[in-house]
N, C-alpha and C positions, 0 to 999 in steps of 0.2 A: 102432588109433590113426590118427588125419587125420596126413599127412605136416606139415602148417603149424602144428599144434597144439604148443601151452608146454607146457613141463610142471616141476613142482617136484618133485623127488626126494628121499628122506630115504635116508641112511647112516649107521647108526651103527659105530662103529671105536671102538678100544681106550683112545682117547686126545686129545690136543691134536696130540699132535708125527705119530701117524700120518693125522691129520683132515687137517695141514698139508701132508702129502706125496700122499695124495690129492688135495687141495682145488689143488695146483698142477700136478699131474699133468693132471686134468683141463680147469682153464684153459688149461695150457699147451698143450693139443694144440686147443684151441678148440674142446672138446666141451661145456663150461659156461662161461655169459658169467659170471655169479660163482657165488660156495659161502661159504655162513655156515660159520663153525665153533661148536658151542656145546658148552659146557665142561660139565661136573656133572650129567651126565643121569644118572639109574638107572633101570636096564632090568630086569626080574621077568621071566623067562621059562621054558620049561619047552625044557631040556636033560636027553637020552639017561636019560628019563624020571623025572627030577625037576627040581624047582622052582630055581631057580638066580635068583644077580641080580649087577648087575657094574657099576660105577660106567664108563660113556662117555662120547664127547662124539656130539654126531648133526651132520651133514653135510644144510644143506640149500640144492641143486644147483639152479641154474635155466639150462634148456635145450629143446631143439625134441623133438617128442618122433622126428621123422627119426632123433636122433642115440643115441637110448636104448641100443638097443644095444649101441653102440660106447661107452659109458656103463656100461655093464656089465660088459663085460669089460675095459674099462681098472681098474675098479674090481676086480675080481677078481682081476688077474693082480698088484695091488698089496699087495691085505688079508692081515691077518692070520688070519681067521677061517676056518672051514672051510663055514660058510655066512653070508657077510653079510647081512644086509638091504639091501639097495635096493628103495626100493620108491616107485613116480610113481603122481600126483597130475595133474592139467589146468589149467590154467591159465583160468582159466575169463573172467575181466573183469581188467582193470588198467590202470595208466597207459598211456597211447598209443605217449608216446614213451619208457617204460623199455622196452613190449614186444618195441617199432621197434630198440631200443639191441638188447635181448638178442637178437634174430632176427640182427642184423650181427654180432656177436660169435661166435657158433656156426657154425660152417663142417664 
């Protein structure tokens, strides 16, 4: 990953109220300039070798990809899960100046 490069991040978690404590966690340490929370996701996946599915919310994180990291294991030392997903994405084109906003925001 380029040091200067965006990146969008998805996390799914257990819920709204854990999405919330992530989602400010993050902000708060100025590792994400924002975090959507989105509510009613369902996840299909294959757990300890069957097919499973869990009603979530997905966390999606925009930040430099410098700070991934440190993104990660904020994220992990919080979750509930014993393996989350996170998982980034590049930012590839966008607004000028949200990009310019999100690059000041993330320290």
């Amino acid at each position: 990953m380029n040091e200067t490069e965006r990146l969008v991040v998805f996390i799914t978690v257990s819920g709204e109220e854990e999405g919330r404590k992530i989602a400010r966690l993050l902000v708060g340490a100025r590792k994400a300039a924002c975090v959507n929370i989105l509510a009613g996701v369902e996840s299909v996946f294959w757990w300890e070798g069957e097919i499973d599915s869990e009603q979530e919310s997905l966390l999606v994180v925009k930040t430099r990809a410098a700070l991934f990291p440190e993104v990660v294991d904020l994220v992990k030392s919080a979750h509930s899960y014993e393996v989350p997903e996170i998982i980034a994405l590049p930012i590839v084109a966008g607004n000028k100046d949200y990009l310019e906003w999100l690059d000041r925001e993330c320290q």
